[in-house]
Structures are given as C-alpha cells and as structure tokens.
SEGU-358979 format. One line per 10 residues: number of its first residue (from 1); their letters; for each residue x, y, z of C-alpha. Coordinates in steps of 0.05 Angstrom, whole numbers, plus 32768, in hexadecimal, padded with zeros to 4 digits. Example, Ala and Ser with C-alpha at 12.3 -4.5 7.8 and 13.67 -1.06 7.14 Angstrom:
2
1) as) 80F6,7FA6,809C; 8111,7FEB,808F .
This chain:
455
1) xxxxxxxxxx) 860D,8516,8ADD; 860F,8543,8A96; 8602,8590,8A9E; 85F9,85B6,8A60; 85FD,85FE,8A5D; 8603,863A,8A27; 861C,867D,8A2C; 860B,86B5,89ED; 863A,86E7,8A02; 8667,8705,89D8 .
11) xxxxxxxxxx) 86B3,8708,89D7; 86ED,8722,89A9; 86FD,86E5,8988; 86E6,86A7,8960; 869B,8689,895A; 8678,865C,898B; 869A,8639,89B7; 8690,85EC,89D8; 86B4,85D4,8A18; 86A1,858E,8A32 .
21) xxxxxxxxxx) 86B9,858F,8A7F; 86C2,8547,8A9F; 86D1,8535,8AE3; 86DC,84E4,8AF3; 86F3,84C0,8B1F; 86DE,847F,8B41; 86C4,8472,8B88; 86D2,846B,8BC7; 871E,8459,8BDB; 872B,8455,8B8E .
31) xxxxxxxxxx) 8721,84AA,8B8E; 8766,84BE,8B84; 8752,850D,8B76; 8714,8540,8B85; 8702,8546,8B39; 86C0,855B,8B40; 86D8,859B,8B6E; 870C,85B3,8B32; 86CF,85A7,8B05; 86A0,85D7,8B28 .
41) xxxxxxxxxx) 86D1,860E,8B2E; 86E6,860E,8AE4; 8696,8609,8ACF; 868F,8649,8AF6; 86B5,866C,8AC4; 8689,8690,8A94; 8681,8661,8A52; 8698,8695,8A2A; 86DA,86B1,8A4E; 86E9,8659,8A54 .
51) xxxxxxxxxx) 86F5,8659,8A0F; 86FD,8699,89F0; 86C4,869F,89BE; 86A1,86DA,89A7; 8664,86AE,8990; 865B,8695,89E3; 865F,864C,89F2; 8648,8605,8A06; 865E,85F1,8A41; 8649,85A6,8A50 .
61) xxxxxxxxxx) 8663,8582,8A99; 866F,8536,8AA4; 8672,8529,8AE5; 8685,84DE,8B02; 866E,84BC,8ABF; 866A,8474,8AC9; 8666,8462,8A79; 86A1,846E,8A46; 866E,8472,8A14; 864C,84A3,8A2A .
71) xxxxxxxxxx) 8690,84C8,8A37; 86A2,84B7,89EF; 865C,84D1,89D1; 866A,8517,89EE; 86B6,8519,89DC; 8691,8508,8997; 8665,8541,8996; 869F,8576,89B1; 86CA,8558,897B; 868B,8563,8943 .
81) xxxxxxxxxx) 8686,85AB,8955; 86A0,85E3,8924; 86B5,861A,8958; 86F5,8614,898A; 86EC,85D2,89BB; 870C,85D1,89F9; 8705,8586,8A24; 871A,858B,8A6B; 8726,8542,8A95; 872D,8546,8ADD .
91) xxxxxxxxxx) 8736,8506,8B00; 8771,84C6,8B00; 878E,84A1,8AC9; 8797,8458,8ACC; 87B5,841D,8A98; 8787,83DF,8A88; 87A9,83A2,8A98; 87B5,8385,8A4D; 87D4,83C0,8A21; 87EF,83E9,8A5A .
101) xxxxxxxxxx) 87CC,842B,8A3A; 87AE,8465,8A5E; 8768,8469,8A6F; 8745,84A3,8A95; 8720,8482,8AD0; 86D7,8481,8AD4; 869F,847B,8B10; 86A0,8431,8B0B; 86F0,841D,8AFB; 8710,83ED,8B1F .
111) xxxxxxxxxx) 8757,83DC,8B13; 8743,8399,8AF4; 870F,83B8,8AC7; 8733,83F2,8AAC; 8727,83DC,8A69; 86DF,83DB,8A6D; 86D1,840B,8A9A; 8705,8440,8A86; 8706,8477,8A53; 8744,8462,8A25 .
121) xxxxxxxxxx) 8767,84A4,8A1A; 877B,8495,89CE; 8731,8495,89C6; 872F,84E2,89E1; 876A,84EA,89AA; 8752,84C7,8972; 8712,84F1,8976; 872C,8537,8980; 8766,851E,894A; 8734,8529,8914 .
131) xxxxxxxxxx) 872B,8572,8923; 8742,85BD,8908; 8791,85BE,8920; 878C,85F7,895B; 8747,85EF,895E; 873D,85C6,899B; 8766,85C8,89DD; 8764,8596,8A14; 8776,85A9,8A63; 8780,8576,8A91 .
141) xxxxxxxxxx) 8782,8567,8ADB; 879E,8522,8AEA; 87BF,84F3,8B1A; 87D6,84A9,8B06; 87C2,847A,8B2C; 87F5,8448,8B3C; 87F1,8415,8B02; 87F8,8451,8ADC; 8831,8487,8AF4; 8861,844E,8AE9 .
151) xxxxxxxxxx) 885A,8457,8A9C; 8841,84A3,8A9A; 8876,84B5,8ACE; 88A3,84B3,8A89; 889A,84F5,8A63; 88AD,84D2,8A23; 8870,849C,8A28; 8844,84D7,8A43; 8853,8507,8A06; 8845,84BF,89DF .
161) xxxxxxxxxx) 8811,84AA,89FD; 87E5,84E0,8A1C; 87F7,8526,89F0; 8802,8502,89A9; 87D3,8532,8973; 87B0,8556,89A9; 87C1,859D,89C9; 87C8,8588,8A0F; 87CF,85B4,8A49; 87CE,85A5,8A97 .
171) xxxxxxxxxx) 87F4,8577,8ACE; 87F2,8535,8AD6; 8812,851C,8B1E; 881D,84DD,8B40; 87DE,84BF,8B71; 87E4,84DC,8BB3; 87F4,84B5,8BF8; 87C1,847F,8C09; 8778,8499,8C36; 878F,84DE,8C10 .
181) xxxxxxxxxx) 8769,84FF,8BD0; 8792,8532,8BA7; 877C,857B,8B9B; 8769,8592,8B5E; 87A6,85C6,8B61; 87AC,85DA,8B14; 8760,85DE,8B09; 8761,8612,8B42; 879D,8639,8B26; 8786,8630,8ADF .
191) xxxxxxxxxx) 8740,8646,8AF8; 8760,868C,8B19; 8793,8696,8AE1; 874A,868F,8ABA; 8728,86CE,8AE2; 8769,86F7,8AE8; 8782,8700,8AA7; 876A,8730,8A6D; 8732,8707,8A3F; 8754,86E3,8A0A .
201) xxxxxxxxxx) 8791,86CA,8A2C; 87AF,8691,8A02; 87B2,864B,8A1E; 87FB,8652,8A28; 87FE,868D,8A58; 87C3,8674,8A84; 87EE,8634,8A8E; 8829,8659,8A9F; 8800,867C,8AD0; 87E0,863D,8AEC .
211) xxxxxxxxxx) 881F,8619,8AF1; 8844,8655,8B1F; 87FA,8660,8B48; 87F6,8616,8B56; 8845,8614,8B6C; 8851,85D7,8B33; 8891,85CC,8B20; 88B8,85AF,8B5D; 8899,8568,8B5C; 8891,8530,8B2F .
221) xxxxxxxxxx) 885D,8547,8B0B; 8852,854F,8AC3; 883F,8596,8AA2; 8827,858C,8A60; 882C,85D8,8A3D; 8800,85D0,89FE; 8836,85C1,89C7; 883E,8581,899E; 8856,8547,89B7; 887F,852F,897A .
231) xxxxxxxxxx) 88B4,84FF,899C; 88D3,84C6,8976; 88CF,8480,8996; 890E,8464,89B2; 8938,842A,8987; 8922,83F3,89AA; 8969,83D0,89BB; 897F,8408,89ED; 896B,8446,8A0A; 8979,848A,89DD .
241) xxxxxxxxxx) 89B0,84A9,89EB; 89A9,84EF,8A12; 89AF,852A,89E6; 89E5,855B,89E3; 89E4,859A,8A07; 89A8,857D,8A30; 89AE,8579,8A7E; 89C2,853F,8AB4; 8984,851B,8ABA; 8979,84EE,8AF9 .
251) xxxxxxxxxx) 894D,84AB,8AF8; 890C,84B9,8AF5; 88F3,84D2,8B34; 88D1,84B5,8B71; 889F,84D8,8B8F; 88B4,8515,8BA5; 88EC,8519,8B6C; 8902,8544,8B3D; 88CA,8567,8B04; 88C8,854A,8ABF .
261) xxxxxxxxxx) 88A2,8570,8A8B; 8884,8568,8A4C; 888A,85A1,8A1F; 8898,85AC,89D6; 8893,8562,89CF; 88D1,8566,89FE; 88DF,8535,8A3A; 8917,8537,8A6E; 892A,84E4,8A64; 8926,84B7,8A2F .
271) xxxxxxxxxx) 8901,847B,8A42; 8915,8431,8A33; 88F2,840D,89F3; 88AB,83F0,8A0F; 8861,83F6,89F7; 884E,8428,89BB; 880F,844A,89B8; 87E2,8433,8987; 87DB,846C,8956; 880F,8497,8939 .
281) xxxxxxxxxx) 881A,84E4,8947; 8801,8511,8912; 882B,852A,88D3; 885C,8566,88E4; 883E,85A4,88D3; 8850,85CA,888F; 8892,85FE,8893; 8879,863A,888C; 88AD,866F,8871; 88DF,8688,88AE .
291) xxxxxxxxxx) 88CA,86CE,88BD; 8903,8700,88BC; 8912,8711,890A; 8941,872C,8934; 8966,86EB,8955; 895F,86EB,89A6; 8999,8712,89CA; 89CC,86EA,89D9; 89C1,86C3,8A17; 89DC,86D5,8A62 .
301) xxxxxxxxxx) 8A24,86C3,8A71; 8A2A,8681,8A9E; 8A38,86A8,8AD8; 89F9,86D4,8AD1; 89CE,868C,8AC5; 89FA,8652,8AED; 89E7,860C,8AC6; 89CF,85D3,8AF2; 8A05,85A9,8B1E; 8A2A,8581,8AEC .
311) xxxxxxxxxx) 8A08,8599,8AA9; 8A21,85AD,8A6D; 8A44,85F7,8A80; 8A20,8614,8A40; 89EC,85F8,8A23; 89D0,8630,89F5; 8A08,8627,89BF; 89EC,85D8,89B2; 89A1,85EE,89BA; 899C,8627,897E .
321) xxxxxxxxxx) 89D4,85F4,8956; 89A2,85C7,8953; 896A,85F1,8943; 898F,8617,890D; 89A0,85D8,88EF; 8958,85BF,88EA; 8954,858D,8924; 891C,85B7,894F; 8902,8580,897B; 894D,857A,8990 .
331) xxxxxxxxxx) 8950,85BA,89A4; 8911,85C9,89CA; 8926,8587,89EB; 895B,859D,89FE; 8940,85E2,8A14; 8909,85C4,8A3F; 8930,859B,8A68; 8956,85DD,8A77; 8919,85FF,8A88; 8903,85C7,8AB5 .
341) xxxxxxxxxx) 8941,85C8,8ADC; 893B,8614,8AE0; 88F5,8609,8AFD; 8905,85D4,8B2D; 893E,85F6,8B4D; 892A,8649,8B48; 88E2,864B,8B3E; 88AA,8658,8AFB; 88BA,86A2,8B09; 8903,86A3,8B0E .
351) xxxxxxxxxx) 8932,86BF,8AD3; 894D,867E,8AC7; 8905,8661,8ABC; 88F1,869F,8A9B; 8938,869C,8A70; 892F,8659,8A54; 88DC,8673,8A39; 8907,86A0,8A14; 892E,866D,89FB; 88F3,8644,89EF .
361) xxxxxxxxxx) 88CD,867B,89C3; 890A,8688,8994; 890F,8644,898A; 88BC,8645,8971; 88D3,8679,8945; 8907,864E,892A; 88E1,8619,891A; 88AD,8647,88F4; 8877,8641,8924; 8869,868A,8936 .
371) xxxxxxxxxx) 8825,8687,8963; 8850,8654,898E; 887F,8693,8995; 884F,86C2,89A0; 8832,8699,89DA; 8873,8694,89F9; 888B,86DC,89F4; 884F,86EC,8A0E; 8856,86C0,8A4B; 889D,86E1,8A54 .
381) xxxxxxxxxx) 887B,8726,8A51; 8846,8713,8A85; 8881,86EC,8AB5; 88A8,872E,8AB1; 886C,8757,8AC1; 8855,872C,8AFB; 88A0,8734,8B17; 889A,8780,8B16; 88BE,8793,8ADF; 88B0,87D0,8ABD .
391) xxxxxxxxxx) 8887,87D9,8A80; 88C8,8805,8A63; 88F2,87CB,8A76; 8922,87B6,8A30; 8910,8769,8A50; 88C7,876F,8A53; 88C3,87A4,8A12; 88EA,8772,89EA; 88BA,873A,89F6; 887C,8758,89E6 .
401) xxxxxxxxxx) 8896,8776,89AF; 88B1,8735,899A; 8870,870F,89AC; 884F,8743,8974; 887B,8739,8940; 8872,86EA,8945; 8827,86FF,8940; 8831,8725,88FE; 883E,86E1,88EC; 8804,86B2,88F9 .
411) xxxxxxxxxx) 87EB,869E,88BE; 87B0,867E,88E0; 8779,86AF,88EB; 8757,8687,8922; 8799,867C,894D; 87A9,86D0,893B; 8768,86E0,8946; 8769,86B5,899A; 87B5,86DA,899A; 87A1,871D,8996 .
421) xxxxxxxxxx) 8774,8731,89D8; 87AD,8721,8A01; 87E1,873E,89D8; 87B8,8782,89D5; 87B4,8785,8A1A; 87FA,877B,8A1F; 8809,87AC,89EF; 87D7,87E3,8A1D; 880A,87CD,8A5B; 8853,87D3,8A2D .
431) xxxxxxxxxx) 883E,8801,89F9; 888B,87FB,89D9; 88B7,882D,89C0; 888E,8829,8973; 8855,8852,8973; 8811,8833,895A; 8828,87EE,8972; 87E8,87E7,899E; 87BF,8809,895A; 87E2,87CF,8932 .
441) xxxxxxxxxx) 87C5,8797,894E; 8786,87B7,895D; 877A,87BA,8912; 8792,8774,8906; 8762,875B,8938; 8731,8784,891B; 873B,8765,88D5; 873E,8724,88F0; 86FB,8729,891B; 86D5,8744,88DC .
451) xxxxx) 86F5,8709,88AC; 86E0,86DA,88E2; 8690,86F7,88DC; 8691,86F2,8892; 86B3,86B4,8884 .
C-alpha cells in the first residue's frame, strides 16, 4: 500500500523536504516485528517538523510491499530529490542463502527466496551513495531474523555491511522468542523525542533521546548514532588484535548479553576474516583546518569514574594519544567501547555515559569535524538539563558554549543552517556568562536562512 502526502508549511531551515516511510515485513509466523504500527506513529508527525524544512515536505508510506522493485523505484525517486531525504525501514533483516548479505524482508520472503523476494540493502546504499554528503539521513527499526543476527550480531560486519556511505541512525536487535512479535520500541521513543523537543533538533540529539526513552542500551542490540562507519577489514589470517586502552570485551553475546554499539565507525570486537561487502566505503572526507579551542578539562580521577572490572585503570591517556597523533578511528574506537560499557552498567543518563559524550565530542573536534561536535555537546547539554542541572551550572554552561563554538565552525551552510534551531533554543535555556551569545547565532541563522532563499 503507497500513501503520498505533502505538507507547505514553513520552518526555519532548508527547502523542501522528502521522507519515504516503509514498513515490511512478511506474513504470518514469518512476522518477526509490528512494522506497520511504528510506521503509523512516525507518519503522524507533521511532514514538515519530520524533516526539518522550511519549504514543507513529501511524505510518501510503503506499507507491506511485496516487490523490491517497486521498493527500489521509490528509494530512486527520494534519492533524485534536491532537498534533505530522510528513508525510514521498519521491519526484519534477513541474508539470502548464496552471498550471505543483508536484505530487508518483504510481504512475500521466505527464507529460501530471500534473494528474490528481498530488498538487498547495498541497493538502499548504492542509491542514496550518489547523493549531497549530509543531505540524506536514514532511521531504522530492525530485528534480524535468525539467518541473519548471526552475521549482524558483529558490529564490525554491521558498520561494513549495513552503515557503509550512508548516515544511519536507529537499533537493530535480535528476532524475538518464537509465537512472539517485537515492538517497535525506538520508532515510539524516536516518535516522542520527535514531539518533545524544540523544532530543529539535530538527528543526533533525537537519538540520544530515543535511545534513553526506549531503555536501549542493556541488551544486545545495536545503536547505530549517525556517524561514518569507516572500519578497516580484518587481515584475513587471524583476528585483529584489540586496541590499546580499549576495554575487556567478552564473546559476542547471547541473547540477553552484553550491548555492542556502532558509533563513529567504532565496534566493541573485532570479527574474524569472512565475507566482504561488495562495494567499498566512500573516500575520507577533506581536513578542514583545526579550529583553535580550548582542549576539554582534564578528565575525572579514577576514583570519581571507576573503569570496568579488569579494564585498563586509565584509558583517557591512550585515547587523546592516539587522536593527537592522527589515528582518529583508533580513538573514537576506543572511546565508544568505553561509553558502551558506561551505558550497560550505569545507564544513557549517568555521568559515566554522559562523561564518555564528552569525550566523544572533543575527539570530533580533533579530527576537524566540528558539526559532529556540535551535535554532541549539544546532547551533553540536553543530558545535563534533563538530569536537573542548572542552567548556571560550569558542566552544562561549558557544553553549550562549547557546542557554539564548534558551530562557528561549520563550513557547510546546510548542516549550520539544521544546527542552529536547536542550538538557539539552547542558548534561550543557558544564556552563558558572554552577553549577546543567544544574538550571535540568531544573526548567523539569519544570514544563513536568507543565503539559503537566494542561492
């Protein structure tokens, strides 16, 4: 069933918008989730405030498609359009029985006709691949089914596999018990975070929000937070070796287990040599000139932040070594799997989690990528906020004012121009201790809204 709707209402940022929603899943016993329920939810969510757009939007739903070509002809015409494109699967993953690769199920997929019946996911990627970078966003609420969690259950084959030249938020979590469907958990978080938060809100922060709603974090689920998944195959004679300063990982997790997450193109275990994908991540983007900040205070002592049962005692010395020497996927790897230990065992909300965002945004403006930290300082604001900390607080001043110096910074006016709603509100809430902060950014905005009309 296709539903096509428009919206002309106006919002602070970018032109018109196009969000293709799709909700599939096969029959009967073979329904692992309630796709089409996180659909409808998410579709009740004015076109506009979906996406962002001051121009209004196209919102068109898929629900229970039975052809991959007629998935495919839609993900062609999201991928043709000129404004911001956000694609949104609900549904299961599965493998076809011959390359092993993901495929999102359809009405009619069996396990023996994957291949036929199945969308192939590098045919999502391939399409949206062609696109504006930061242009196009993809949200996803999946369970693998069991020929597939074996595989995806790997965060190193997932960030290969699944969030390879695509921005890729969402969860992705093993099928539930058999005669049970899984509940669309994120969609409903992601729809809330959606309607509670000021218009604007970046990607990032809504999935931070989503993620502590919907009580992720404690399973073995994968979060995917929107940043590239740039991870280097394994050698192929043995398994890489783990990197220093990173955490005791266990085996990967039975159901019930430990998190893994993908984030920064980071994973928690390397995974033995075994099937490639069959197209190659996109270039690294180009350095842009290190903007001249403040580094982040030093971190808390061990005793104030106790490291996980047999870890590394300090791990912050290695991390920012090997991000001052160049080696930034190293060290958000090795500041992710922190952060997911801090999540598993204290909670999204906790100061370790929130700690280890910190650590997370410096190292974005490290590696010269200041709307990534912007996004996260802005997140750390917010998770501050939400804990009841006050707006004079030095913690929660210091990350919004952080979070608007990164801004300064964004040489892209679309990805400034989606930034700024959410910082100004921030800046209304924690005015700082500069005056005309809140003025600042108003007139940046401004600037960029107007360039935006002309150009």
């Amino acid at each position: 069933m296709v539903n096509d709707r428009g919206d002309t209402g106006a919002r602070a940022t970018g032109g018109a918008g196009y969000a293709l929603l799709v909700a599939a899943a096969p029959g009967g016993r073979q329904r692992l989730m309630d796709a089409a329920g996180a659909l409808h939810q998410l579709a009740a969510v004015p076109p506009a405030a979906l996406l962002g757009t001051a121009g209004g939007a196209s919102v068109v739903q898929l629900v229970d498609p039975a052809d991959p070509q007629t998935v495919l002809t839609h993900l062609r015409t999201a991928a043709a359009h000129e404004g911001p494109v956000l694609v949104y699967l609900a549904g299961q993953l599965t493998v076809d029985t011959k390359q092993r690769l993901p495929h999102l199920a359809l009405a009619r997929t069996t396990p023996r006709t994957a291949r036929y019946t199945a969308l192939p996911w590098h045919w999502l990627a391939a399409e949206l691949a062609r696109r504006p970078e930061g242009s196009t966003t993809v949200l996803v609420d999946l369970v693998a089914d069991e020929t597939a969690w074996p595989r995806l259950s790997d965060p190193l084959l997932a960030g290969r596999l699944l969030a390879a030249g695509i921005t890729l938020y969402g969860s992705l979590a093993p099928a539930p018990p058999k005669r049970r469907t899984a509940a669309p958990l994120y969609s409903r978080a992601f729809t809330a975070a959606l309607r509670g938060t000021a218009e604007g809100a970046p990607f990032a922060l809504l999935h931070e929000r989503a993620v502590a709603e919907a009580g992720l974090g404690g399973g073995p689920e994968l979060l995917f937070d929107g940043s590239a998944a740039a991870v280097e195959a394994p050698a192929a004679e043995a398994p890489a070796a783990p990197l220093a300063g990173a955490p005791h990982q266990p085996a990967p997790p039975e159901p019930g287990g430990g998190v893994m997450r993908v984030a920064d193109g980071v994973v928690t275990r390397v995974a033995d040599g075994g099937a490639e994908a069959e197209w190659a991540a996109p270039p690294p983007r180009p350095q842009q000139a290190p903007a001249p900040v403040a580094a982040l205070p030093p971190p808390p002592a061990a005793a104030e932040q106790a490291p996980p049962p047999g870890a590394v005692p300090d791990p912050h010395a290695a991390i920012f070594e090997a991000a001052h020497a160049g080696r930034h996927s190293e060290a958000a790897s090795m500041a992710a799997a922190w952060e997911q230990e801090a999540l598993r065992s204290a909670g999204p909300r906790s100061g370790e989690a929130i700690h280890w965002m910190e650590v997370r945004a410096d190292l974005a403006r490290l590696a010269d990528d200041p709307a990534r930290a912007c996004e996260l300082w802005m997140a750390v604001a917010d998770a501050r906020l939400g804990n009841g900390e006050a707006a004079d607080d030095p913690d929660v001043e210091g990350a919004v004012d952080r979070a608007h110096h990164q801004w300064q910074y964004v040489q892209d006016p679309a990805r400034a121009q989606a930034l700024a709603p959410f910082l100004i509100s921030l800046r209304g809430r924690v005015p700082g201790r500069r005056p005309g902060a809140l003025e600042a950014v108003r007139r940046r905005a401004e600037i960029l809204e107007a360039a935006s009309r002309t150009g």
